[in-house]
N, C-alpha and C positions, 0 to 999 in steps of 0.2 A: 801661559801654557800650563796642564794642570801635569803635578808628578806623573809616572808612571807608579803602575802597581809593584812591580821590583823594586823600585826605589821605596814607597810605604813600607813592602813588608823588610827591605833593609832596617826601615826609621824605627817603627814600631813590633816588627818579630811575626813569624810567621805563625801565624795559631795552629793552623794544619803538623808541620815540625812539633809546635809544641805537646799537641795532642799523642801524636806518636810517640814521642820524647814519654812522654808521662805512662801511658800505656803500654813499652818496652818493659820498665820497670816491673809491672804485675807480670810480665809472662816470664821475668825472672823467679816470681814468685812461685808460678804453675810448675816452670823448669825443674826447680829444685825439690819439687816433690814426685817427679818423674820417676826414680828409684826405687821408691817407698810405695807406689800404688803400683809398681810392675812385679812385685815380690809378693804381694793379696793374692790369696785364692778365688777363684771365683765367686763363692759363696760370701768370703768378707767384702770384696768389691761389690758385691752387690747389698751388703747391709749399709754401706756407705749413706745410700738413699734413707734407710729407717734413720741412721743415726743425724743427715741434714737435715729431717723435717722435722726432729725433736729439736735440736740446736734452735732452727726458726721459731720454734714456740716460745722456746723459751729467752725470746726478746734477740737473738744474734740479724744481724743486717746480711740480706742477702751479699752484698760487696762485700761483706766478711768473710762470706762463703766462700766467694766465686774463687780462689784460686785452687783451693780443693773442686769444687764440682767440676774445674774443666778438665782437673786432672782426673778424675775419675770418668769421664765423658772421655777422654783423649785413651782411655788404656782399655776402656770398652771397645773401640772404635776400632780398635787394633787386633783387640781378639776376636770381634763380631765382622768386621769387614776387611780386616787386615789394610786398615789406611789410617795414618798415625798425623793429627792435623800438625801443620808445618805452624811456625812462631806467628807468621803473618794473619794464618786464618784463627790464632786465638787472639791476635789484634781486634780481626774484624767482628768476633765473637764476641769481644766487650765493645765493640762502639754499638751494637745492638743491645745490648744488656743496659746499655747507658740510654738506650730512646734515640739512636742515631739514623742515619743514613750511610751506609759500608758501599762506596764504591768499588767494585773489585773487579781486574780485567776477567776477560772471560779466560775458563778455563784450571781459576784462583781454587775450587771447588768451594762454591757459597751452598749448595747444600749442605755438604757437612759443618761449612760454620755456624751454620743454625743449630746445631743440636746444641752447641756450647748452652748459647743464653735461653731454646729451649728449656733446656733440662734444671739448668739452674732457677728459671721463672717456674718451671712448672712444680717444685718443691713445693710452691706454697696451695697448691691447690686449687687455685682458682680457675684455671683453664690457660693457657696457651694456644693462639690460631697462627698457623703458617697461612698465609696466602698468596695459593700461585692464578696465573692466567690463562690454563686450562685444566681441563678433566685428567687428561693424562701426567701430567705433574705433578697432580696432586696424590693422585695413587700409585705411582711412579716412587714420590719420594717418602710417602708414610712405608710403602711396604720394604723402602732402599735403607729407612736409617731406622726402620720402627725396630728394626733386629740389634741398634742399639739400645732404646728408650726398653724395650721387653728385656734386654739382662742388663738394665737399672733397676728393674719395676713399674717402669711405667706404663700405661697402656696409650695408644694411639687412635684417634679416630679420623673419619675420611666423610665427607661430605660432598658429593656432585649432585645433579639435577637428578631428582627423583630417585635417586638411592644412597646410598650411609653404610658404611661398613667401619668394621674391630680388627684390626690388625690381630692376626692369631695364628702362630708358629705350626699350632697342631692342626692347620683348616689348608685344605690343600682346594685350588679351582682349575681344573685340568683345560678350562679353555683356556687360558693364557701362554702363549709361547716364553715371555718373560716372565723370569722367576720370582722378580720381586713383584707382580701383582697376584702371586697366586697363593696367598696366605691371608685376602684383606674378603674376612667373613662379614656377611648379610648380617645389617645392625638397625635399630630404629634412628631418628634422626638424634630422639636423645641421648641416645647409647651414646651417641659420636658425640655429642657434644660436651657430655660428663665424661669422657675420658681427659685425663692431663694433658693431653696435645692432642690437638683436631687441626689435622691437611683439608684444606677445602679450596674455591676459588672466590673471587673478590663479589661476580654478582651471587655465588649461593648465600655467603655471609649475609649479602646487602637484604635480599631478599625473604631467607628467614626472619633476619629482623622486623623485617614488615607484615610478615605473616604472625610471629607474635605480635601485632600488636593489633590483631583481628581475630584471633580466638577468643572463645567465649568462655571456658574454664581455664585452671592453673594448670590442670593435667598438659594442656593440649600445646602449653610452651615447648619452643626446640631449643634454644639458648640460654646459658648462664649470663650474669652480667659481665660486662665485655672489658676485658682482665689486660691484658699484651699482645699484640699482635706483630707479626714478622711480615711484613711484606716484601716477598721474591720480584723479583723486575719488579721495583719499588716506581721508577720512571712512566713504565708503560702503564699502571694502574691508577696508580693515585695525580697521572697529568694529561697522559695519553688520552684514558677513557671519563677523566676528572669532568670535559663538556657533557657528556650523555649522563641522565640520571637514571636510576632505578625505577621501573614505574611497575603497579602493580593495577591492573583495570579488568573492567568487563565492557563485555558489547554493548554500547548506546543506541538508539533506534535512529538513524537519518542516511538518508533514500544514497542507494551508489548511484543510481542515474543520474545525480549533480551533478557527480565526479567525472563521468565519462561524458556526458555535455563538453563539461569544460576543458577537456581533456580534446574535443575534437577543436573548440572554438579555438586553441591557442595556438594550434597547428597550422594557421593561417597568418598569422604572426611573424615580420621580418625586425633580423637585429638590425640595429641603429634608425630605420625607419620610424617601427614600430615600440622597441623597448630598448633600454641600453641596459647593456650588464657590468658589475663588478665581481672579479674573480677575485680581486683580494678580501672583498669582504663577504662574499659569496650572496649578493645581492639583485635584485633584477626590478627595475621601476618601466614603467609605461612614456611612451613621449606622450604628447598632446596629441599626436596621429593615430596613436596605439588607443589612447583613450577614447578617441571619435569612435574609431573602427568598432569598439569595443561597445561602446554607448549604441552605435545602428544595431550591430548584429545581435546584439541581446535585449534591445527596445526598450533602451532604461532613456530620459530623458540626464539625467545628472547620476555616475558612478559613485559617485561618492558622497552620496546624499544619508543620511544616517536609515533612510528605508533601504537602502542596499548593503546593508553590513553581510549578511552571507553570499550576497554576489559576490563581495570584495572578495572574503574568505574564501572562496573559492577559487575564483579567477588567480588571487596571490600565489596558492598553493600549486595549481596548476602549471602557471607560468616557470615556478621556480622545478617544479620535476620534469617541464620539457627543458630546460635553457641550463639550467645550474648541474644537475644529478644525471651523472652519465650511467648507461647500461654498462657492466663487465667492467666497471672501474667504481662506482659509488656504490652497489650493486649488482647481483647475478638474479637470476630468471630460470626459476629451477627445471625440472621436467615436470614436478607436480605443479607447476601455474605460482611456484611462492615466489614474493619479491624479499630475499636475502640482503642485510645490509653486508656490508663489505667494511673492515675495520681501517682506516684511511692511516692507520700507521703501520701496522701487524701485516692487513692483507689477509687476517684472518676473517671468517664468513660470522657474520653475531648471529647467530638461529636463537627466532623465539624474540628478538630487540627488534621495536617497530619505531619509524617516526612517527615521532606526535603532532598535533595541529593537525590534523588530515593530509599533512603531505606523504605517509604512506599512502595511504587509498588514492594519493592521485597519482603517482606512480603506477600503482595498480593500472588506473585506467590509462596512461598513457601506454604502459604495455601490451595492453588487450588482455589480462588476466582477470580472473575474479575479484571484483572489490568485495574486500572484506568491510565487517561492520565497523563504524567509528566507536571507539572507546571510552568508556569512561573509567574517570579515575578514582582508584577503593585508594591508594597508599603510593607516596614516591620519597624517596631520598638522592642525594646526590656520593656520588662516591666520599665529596672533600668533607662533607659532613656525618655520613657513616662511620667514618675512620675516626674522623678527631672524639668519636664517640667512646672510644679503649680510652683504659687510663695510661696506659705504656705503649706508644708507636715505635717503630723501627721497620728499616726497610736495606735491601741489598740489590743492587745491580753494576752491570760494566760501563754505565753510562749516567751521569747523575751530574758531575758538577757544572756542566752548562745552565742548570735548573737549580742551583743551590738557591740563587733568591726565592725563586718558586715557595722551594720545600720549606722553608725559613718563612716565608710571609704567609702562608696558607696551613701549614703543621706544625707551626714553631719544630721542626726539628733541624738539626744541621748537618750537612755532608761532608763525612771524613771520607779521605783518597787514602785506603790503605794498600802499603807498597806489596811491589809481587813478588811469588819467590825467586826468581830466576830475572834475570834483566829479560827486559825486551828488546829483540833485534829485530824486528817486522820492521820490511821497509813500507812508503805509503808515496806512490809516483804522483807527480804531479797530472790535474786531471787533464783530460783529453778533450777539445773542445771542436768541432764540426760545426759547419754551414747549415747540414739539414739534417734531421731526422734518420733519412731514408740511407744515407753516407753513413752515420754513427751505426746502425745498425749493421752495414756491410762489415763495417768495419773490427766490430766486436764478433761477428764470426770467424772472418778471417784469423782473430788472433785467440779466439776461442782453440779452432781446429789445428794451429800450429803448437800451443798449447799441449793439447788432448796427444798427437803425433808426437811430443817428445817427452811424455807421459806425465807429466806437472799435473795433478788436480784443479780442476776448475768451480768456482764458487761463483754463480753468474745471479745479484741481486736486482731487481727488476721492482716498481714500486705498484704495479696494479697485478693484478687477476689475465687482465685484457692484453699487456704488455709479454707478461711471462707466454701467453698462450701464442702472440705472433711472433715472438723469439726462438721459439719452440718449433715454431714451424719453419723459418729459416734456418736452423739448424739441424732437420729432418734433410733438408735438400743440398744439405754440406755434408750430407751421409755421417753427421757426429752424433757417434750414440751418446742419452744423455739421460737424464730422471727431472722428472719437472714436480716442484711441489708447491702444492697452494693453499698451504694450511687447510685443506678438508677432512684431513685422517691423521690426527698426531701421534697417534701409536705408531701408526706405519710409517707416517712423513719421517719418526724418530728415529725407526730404526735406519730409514733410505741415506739422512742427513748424517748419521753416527757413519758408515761408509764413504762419506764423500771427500776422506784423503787417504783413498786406496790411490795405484798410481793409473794415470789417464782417467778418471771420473771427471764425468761433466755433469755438475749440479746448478739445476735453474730452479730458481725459490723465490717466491715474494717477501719482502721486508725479513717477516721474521721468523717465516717458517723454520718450523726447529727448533726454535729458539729454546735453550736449557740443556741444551743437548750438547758433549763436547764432541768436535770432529778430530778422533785420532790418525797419526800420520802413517801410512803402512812403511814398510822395509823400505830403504830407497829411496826414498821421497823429500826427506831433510837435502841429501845429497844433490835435487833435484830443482832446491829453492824452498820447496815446504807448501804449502798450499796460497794458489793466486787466487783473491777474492775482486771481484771486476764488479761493478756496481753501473746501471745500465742508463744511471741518470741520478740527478742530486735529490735528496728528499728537501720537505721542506725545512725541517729540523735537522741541524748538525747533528742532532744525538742519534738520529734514528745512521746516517750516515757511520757513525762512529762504531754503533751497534753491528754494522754491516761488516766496520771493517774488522770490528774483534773476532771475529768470526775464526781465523787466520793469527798466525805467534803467540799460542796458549804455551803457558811454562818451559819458555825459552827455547822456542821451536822457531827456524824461520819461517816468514812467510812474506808475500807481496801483495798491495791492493790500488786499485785505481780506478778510478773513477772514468767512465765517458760520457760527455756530456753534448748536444745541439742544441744548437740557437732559437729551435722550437719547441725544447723542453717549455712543461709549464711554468718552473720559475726564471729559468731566463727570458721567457716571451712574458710573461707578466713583470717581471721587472730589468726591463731594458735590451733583453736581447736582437731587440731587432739592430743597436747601434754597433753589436761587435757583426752580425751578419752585414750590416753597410761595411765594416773596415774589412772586412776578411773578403767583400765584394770588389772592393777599390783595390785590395791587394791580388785581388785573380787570383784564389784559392778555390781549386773545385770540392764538390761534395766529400769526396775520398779524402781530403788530406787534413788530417788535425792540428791545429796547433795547441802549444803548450806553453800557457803563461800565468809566470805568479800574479801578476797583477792581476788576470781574471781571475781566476779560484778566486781569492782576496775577492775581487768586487759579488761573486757570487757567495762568497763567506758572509760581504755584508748586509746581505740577501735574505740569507736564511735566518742572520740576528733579527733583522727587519718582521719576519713571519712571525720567530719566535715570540718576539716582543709581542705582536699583534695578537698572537694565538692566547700568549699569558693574560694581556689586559682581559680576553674575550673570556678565559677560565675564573680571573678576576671576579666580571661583571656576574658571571653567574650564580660565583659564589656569596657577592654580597649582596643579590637578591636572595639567593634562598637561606641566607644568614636569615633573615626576615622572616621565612616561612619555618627556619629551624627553629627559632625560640619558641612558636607557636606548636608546632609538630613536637617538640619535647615536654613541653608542659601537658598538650593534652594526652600524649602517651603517657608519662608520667601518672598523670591521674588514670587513666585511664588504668593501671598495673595495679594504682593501689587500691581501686575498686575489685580487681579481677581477682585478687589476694586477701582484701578484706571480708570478714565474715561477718562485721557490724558494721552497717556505712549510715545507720541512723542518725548518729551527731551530724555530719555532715547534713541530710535531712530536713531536719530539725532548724540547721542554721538558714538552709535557704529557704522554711517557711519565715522563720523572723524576717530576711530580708526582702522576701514576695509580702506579707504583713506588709512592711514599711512603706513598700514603693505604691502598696494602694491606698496607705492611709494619708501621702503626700500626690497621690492622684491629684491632675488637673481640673478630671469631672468628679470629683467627690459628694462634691452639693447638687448635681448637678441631675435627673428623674433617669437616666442610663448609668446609673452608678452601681444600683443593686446589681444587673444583668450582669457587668464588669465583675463586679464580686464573685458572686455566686458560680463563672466561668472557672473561677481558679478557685476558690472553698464554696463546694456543693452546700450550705448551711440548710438545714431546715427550718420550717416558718417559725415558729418560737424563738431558734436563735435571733433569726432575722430581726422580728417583732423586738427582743431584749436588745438586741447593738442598734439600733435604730431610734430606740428609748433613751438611750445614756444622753448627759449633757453632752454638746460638743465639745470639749476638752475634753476627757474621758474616754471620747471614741477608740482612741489609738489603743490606749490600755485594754479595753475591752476585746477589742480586735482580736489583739496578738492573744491573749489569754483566750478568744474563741478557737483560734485557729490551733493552739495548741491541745486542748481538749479533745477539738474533731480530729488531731493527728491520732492523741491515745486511746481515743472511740473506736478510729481505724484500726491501731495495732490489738484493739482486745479483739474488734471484729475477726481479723483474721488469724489469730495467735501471734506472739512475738518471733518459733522461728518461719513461717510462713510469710511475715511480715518483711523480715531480711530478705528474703530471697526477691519478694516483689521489690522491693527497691533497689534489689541489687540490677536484677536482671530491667527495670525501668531505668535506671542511671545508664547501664550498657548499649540499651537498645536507641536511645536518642542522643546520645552521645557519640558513635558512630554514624546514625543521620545528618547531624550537624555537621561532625567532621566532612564526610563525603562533600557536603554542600559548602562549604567551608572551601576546600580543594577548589570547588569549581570556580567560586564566588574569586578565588585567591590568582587562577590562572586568567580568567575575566580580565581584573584587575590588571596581570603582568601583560597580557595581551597591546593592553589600552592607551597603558603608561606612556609610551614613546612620545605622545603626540599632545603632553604636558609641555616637555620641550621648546614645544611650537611658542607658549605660550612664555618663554624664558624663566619657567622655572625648573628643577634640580629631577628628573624623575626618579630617580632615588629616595633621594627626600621627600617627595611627594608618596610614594608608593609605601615606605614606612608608614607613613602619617596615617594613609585612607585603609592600609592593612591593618595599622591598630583600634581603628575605629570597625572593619568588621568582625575583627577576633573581641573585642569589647563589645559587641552586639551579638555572636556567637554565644560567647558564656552569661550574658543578659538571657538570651534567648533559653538555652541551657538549664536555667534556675528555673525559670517560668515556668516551662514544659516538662520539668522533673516534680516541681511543685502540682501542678496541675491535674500530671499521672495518676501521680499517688493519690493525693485524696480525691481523686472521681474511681478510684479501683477497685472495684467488686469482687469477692470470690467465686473461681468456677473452681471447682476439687481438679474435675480432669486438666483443667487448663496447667492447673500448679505443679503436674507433675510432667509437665513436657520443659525439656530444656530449653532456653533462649535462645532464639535465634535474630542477629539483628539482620536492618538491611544487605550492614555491613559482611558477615558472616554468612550471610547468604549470597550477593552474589559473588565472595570471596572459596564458597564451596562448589566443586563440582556439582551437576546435578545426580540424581539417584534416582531409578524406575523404582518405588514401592507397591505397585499394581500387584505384585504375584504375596503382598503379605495382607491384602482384605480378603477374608477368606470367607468372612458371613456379613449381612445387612439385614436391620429391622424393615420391617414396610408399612408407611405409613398411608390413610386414606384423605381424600382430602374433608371431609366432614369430619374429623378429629381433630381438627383446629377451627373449626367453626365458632363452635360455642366458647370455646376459650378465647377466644380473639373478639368477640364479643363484648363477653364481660372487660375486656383489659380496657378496650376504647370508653367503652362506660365512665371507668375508673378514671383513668386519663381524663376525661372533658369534665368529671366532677371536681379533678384535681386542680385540672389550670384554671377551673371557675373562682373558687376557691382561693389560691395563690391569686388571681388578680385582683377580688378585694381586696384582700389584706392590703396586698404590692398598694392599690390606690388611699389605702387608707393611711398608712407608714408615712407613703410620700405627703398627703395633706398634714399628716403630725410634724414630719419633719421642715416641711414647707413655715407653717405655722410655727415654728421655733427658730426658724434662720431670721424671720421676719422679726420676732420679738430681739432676737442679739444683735439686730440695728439699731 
C-alpha cells in the first residue's frame, strides 16, 4: 500500500509551510519600515522611484530592493486608493516577483497584489505586461491602480484589439460611466508598449508578436523584447485556452460548394449504423455501412484510396460539425450569419477565433450561413510557447493547485497557496443528485424561488450559452425576477455581477461570467447566510467547479454552494451514469427526489480527475508537437529580426555564395554537357568568364570558381553602389524568406495532418514527425541559400524600382488592402508603332547572341570533353 501524502509531507516537511515560513520573514522586513515611508511627503515618496533605479544601476539586486519598494508601493496605495495591502497580499506579491504561481481565494484582491512586483520589475525598465482575459480588465485595471504606478512615476499602458492607450490623470473620456476608464488617452501601439507596465490580454500579446515578425521596417515593431510577465487567471490562460493556438492567416481560394455538399451528404447518416462516436475523445469514425453508404452516394469506388484525400477531408470535417459540435453550446449563430465559437470553459463568445482544418466552414455549411473562404496560414503560436517566451513568468488565480503538475511540467514554474486574511467559513453541501434532467431542473427552481422569497442572493452557474438561456426560461414562469449573463458585454455583465449580493437577487451566469469581478454583500445579507451559489451541473474540471464556488465567502463573509447534478448530465452519462440511474430505478425514486451521497460526489470526483488527466496528456501532445515547430519558428524569426535591424547583411551574403560555390563545384553533373546551364542559373557568368573557368585544369576548377563568383559579387556591388547594394540584399533576404516560411507552415501542417497513421506502421509518430520536420526545415534553409544567392546576382538596377519599399508575400497578404485609384492623377500615351522598331532591333540582338553563346557553349564542351578523356 503506497503512503499517503500526509504521512510524506509529515516524513519529509511540507514545502508549501516552508515557502510561507520564509516569505513571513520579508514582510517583517516591509512591516518595519511602514513608519518611515508614512512620515515622506509626497514629493519624497515619490523620488523614492529616481533613487531605486540609481541603486539598480549601480549593481544592487532587485530582492535587495524589494522590501522598500513594497513599502513604498503599499503607502502610495493608501494615499492614491485609500486600500493598504494586508501581510497576505505582500506574500503573494513576492511569490510573483519570485516567477511563481499565487493562488489566492477570490476576493484576496490580486489586483492590487500585482502592483507589489509590478512596480518593483518595472524599475529596471525593460517593460512589465499584466495579462488579463478580457478587454475590460485590462483597462479596468490600468486605469484602477495606474493612479498608483503615476504618483510613483511611472507610466501605464493598455493594449486591446485595434486600439492602445496612456493612462493620463489630465485626459478626461465622458463616455465612460466608470471612473477608472475615463483617464486611459488614445495612444500608438508603441506608446503602450514603451511604457513601464503595459495591461493588455493574452491573444493581443500573442498576436502582436506575430505581427512583428511580419513587418518589413524596424519603425513598424509594437514590442520590446519580452521582459516579465503577470498573468491574471493564470489557470484559465495558460491551460484553459493553452489547446487553441494563435493563428494569423488570409483567405486561401477553394470552392464553399464542397463544403455544403458535404454538409447535405452527412445528414443522411445514422449513429451506430452508420458511424460511431467518442465523446471522451471527441472523435467520430464511419462503420463499414457508413463507408458503403458513402462510397454509393458519392461514386467513389474505394474512400480511402490516396485519389480521395480531399473527399476524406472533407466528409471528416463534416461528419464531425454535424455529430460532435453542438449549436448554442460549442457555438452561437449570430444575426449577421457569423458562426461564434463559444469558450468550453469561460462560456465566453471567442469573436474573430476560427476552427482550423476547415471544420469552420463546415459548420458554416451545416448551418445554412455563408461559408467563408478557407485560410491560409501567414504566422501561429501556441499560448504555452508565447509565454515561456518572457524571461520572468508568474501568474495569480483562485484556482491553480489541482494543475500544479501542469504548471510545473509545461512553465517550469510552481504553485504557492497563499493563506487568506480572514478564515474561511463558506459552507459547500453535498451535491444533489436526480434521475433526469427534466426533475433537476424542476428542482433548482423551486429552491431558487424559495431562496429569492426569503431574500438570500442567488448565484445560479450553468456550464453553456444553451443551458443558461432554458433556465432562464423556467424561471420567467416561476414569476422570479432575475439578470442572465453570458459573457457578451463585460463592462455591463460587471457591473450586473458587482450587484448580485444585494438582498433577493437572482443571478444566472455561465461559467465565468464576471469573473474578476468581487460580489459585495448588501446590509442584511451576512445575517441571511451570505450569498448561495448553486451550480446547475459538474464541469468537467474540478477547478472550473471550485471557481464557481469562490464566487461566495470572500474575506470571511459567509456563504453556501452546491451543486445539482442528473444522471443525464454529460459527465455522468459519459462516465457511468446510467448505473446510478439503474440503482435509483430499483430504489423507486421519482424524478423529483435527489439523493445525496458521499460516495457519488467521490465517484464523480474521480471523473473529473479522469478528464483532467485526459485534457492535460491532449495539452501535453500539443505542446510537444509544436515544441518542434517552436525551435524552427524561433530561429527563423530570430534571423529574421536580425536582418530587419541590420544595415550590413553582406558577410552573411558573401558566406552563402562560398557555400552555393561549393555545393556546385561537388555537383553530381559537373562533367557532365548540362552543367554550364546549372551554373550559369545561379552565377549569370559572361562568356569570357565562362571560356577562363572552363580552361583551368581540373583541380583548379574549385579555386577558380569561388574566386569567379566573388569578383561577379563585387562587379554587382560597384554596379549598383555599396548603399543601394544593402538595401537589395536586404529587402531579397526578407522577401524569400517570408515565402519560404509561409510554405514552410504549410508544408509543416501537411506533415502534422499525416502523421497519425505512422502509427499504423508501429512506429513513435512523434519521433517520426521530428525526424521528416528536420529534414524540411534542412531543405528550407538549403532552399533559402540558393534562392538568396540566385537573386542577388541575377539583380539588375531599375532607379524607380529602388525607391519603393518592400513588400513581401508575407507582408502583403499580412496588410489590409488600400484603394490607390484616386492618387494616378496623370498617364503618358503610348502608340503601338513605338515599340516596333525597338523590338525589332532587340530580337536581332537576341538571335545574334544565342548564335554566338552556342558555339562557344559547343566548343568549351569539346575542350573539356577532350581533357576528361586525356585524365583517364
Amino acid at each position: 500500500m503506497l503512503p499517503s501524502k500526509k504521512f510524506i509531507k509529515r516524513l519529509l516537511g511540507d514545502p508549501q509551510a516552508a515557502t510561507i515560513k520564509r516569505l513571513k520573514k520579508r514582510v517583517v522586513e516591509v512591516n518595519a519600515l511602514a513608519d518611515e515611508y508614512q512620515k515622506l511627503s509626497d514629493d519624497k515618496l515619490k523620488a523614492k522611484t529616481g533613487e531605486f533605479k540609481k541603486r539598480l544601476a549601480g549593481g544592487e539586486s532587485l530582492d535587495k530592493l524589494l522590501p522598500e519598494a513594497f513599502a513604498a508601493v503599499r503607502e502610495a496605495s493608501t494615499r492614491t486608493l485609500k486600500q493598504r495591502h494586508f501581510d497576505v497580499q505582500l506574500i503573494g506579491g513576492m511569490v510573483l516577483h519570485e516567477g511563481g504561481v499565487a493562488e489566492m481565494k477570490t476576493g484576496e484582491g490580486k489586483t492590487l497584489v500585482a502592483t507589489l512586483p509590478v512596480y518593483l520589475n518595472g524599475l529596471e525598465g525593460k517593460g512589465v505586461h499584466i495579462v488579463t482575459v478580457n478587454d475590460y480588465l485590462a483597462q479596468r485595471d490600468a486605469g484602477w491602480m495606474g493612479q498608483i504606478y503615476n504618483f510613483l512615476g511611472m507610466n501605464v499602458g493598455v493594449i486591446i484589439p485595434d486600439e492602445s492607450y496612456l493612462y493620463d490623470p489630465s485626459y478626461t473620456n465622458k463616455d465612460h460611466v466608470d471612473e477608472r476608464f475615463r483617464h486611459l488617452a488614445p495612444a500608438t501601439r508603441q506608446e503602450a508598449y514603451n511604457a513601464d507596465i503595459t495591461y493588455g490580454t493574452n491573444n493581443e500579446y500573442g498576436f502582436d508578436y506575430l505581427r512583428d515578425n511580419m513587418v518589413r521596417e524596424v519603425d513598424q515593431l509594437r514590442q520590446r523584447d519580452l521582459n516579465f510577465a503577470i498573468v491574471d487567471e493564470v489557470d484559465s490562460i495558460l491551460i484553459d485556452e493553452a489547446r487553441t493556438p494563435l493563428i494569423i492567416s488570409a483567405p486561401s481560394t477553394t470552392s464553399a460548394s464542397a463544403y455544403e455538399q458535404f454538409a447535405r451528404v452527412v445528414r443522411q447518416l445514422k449513429e451506430t449504423e452508420h458511424y460511431e462516436k467518442d465523446e471522451k475523445r471527441r472523435s467520430v469514425v464511419l462503420t463499414d455501412a457508413g463507408v458503403e453508404l458513402m462510397e454509393k452516394t458519392l461514386g467513389v469506388d474505394n474512400l480511402y484510396s490516396t485519389d480521395n484525400l480531399r473527399v476524406i477531408y472533407h466528409l471528416e470535417q463534416a461528419l464531425r460539425a454535424e455529430v460532435l459540435f453542438h449549436r448554442d453550446k460549442d457555438y452561437v449563430v449570430t444575426r449577421e450569419g457569423e458562426i461564434v465559437i463559444v469558450d468550453e470553459f469561460t462560456g465566453r463568445l471567442l469573436r474573430g477565433r476560427r476552427y482550423n482544418e476547415g471544420l469552420h466552414q463546415a459548420i458554416e455549411a451545416k448551418e445554412g450561413v455563408e461559408v467563408q473562404e478557407e485560410s491560409m496560414t501567414l504566422a501561429t503560436i501556441s499560448f504555452q510557447n508565447y509565454f515561456r517566451l518572457y524571461k520572468k513568468l508568474s501568474g495569480m488565480t483562485g484556482t491553480a493547485a489541482t494543475e500544479s503538475e501542469e504548471f510545473h511540467q509545461i512553465y517550469k514554474i510552481n504553485v504557492v497557496e497563499v493563506p487568506t486574511n480572514k478564515p474561511m467559513i463558506r459552507t459547500d453541501l453535498t451535491d444533489r443528485i436526480y434521475k433526469s434532467e427534466a426533475g433537476k431542473f424542476r428542482s433548482i427552481v423551486s429552491e431558487v424561488a424559495a431562496l429569492h422569497k426569503r431574500g438570500q442572493p442567488v448565484l445560479l452557474g450553468t456550464v453553456s450559452v444553451e443551458k443558461n438561456e432554458l433556465l432562464s426560461n423556467f424561471l420567467k414562469k416561476a414569476n422570479v425576477p432575475h439578470e442572465v449573463l453570458n459573457a457578451k458585454n463585460n463592462e455591463k455583465e460587471a457591473a450586473i455581477i458587482a450587484k448580485a449580493g444585494q438582498k433577493g437577487a437572482v443571478t444566472l451566469a455561465t461559467n465565468i461570467a464576471g469573473r474578476g469581478t468581487d460580489i459585495v454583500l448588501a446590509d442584511g445579507v451576512v445575517d441571511l447566510g451570505g450569498l448561495f451559489v448553486m451550480g446547475s451541473e459538474r464541469h468537467e474540471a474540478r477547478r472550473i467547479d471550485n471557481q464557481l464556488r469562490g464566487r461566495t465567502g470572500r474575506q470571511g463573509d459567509p456563504g453556501m454552494t452546491q451543486f445539482y447534478v442528473s444522471c443525464e448530465d454529460d459527465l455522468m452519462r459519459i462516465y457511468g451514469g446510467e448505473k446510478i440511474a439503474a440503482i435509483m430505478g430499483r430504489l423507486k425514486v421519482d424524478e423529483d427526489t435527489p439523493i445525496e451521497s458521499r460516495m457519488i460526489t467521490k465517484a464523480l470526483e474521480g471523473a473529473q480527475k479522469k478528464v483532467e488527466g485526459f485534457n492535460f496528456d491532449m495539452r501535453k501532445n500539443v505542446v510537444q508537437y509544436d515544441n518542434v515547430m517552436n525551435r524552427h519558428r524561433k530561429a527563423v524569426y530570430a534571423l529574421r529580426r536580425e536582418v530587419l535591424k541590420a544595415e550590413d547583411i553582406s558577410p552573411r551574403v558573401i558566406k552563402y555564395i562560398e557555400e552555393e560555390a561549393q555545393v556546385l563545384i561537388d555537383h553530381p553533373e559537373s562533367l557532365s554537357e548540362h552543367f554550364e546551364t546549372i551554373l550559369t542559373a545561379t552565377f549569370p557568368f559572361d562568356e569570357a568568364t565562362l571560356d577562363k573557368l572552363f580552361a583551368v585544369e581540373a583541380s583548379r576548377f574549385g579555386d577558380e570558381l569561388k574566386k569567379a563568383t566573388q569578383d561577379f559579387y563585387h562587379a554587382k556591388e560597384r554596379q549598383f553602389g555599396s548603399e543601394i547594394m544593402r538595401k537589395v540584399e536586404r529587402d531579397i533576404y526578407l522577401q524569400l524568406l517570408d515565402t519560404l516560411w509561409m510554405q514552410h507552415l504549410e508544408n509543416m501542417d501537411h506533415l502534422r495532418q499525416g502523421i497519425h497513421w505512422i502509427s499504423v506502421g508501429q512506429r513513435d509518430p512523434l519521433v517520426e514527425y521530428r525526424r521528416q520536420s528536420q529534414l524540411i526545415f534542412d531543405e528550407m534553409q538549403n532552399t533559402l541559400r540558393s534562392e538568396i544567392v540566385r537573386a542577388v546576382m541575377h539583380a539588375q538596377p531599375l532607379e524607380a524600382e529602388l525607391e519603393k519599399e518592400v513588400d513581401t508575400e508575407l507582408t502583403r497578404a499580412a496588410a489590409s488592402s488600400v484603394d490607390n485609384a484616386a492618387q494616378i492623377t496623370q498617364a503618358e500615351k503610348f502608340e503601338e508603332s513605338d515599340f516596333d522598331k525597338a523590338q525589332a532591333q532587340q530580337i536581332a540582338q537576341a538571335k545574334a547572341h544565342n548564335q554566338r553563346r552556342k558555339a562557344r557553349k559547343a566548343e568549351r564542351q569539346r575542350k573539356k570533353s577532350a581533357k576528361h578523356h586525356r585524365r583517364k
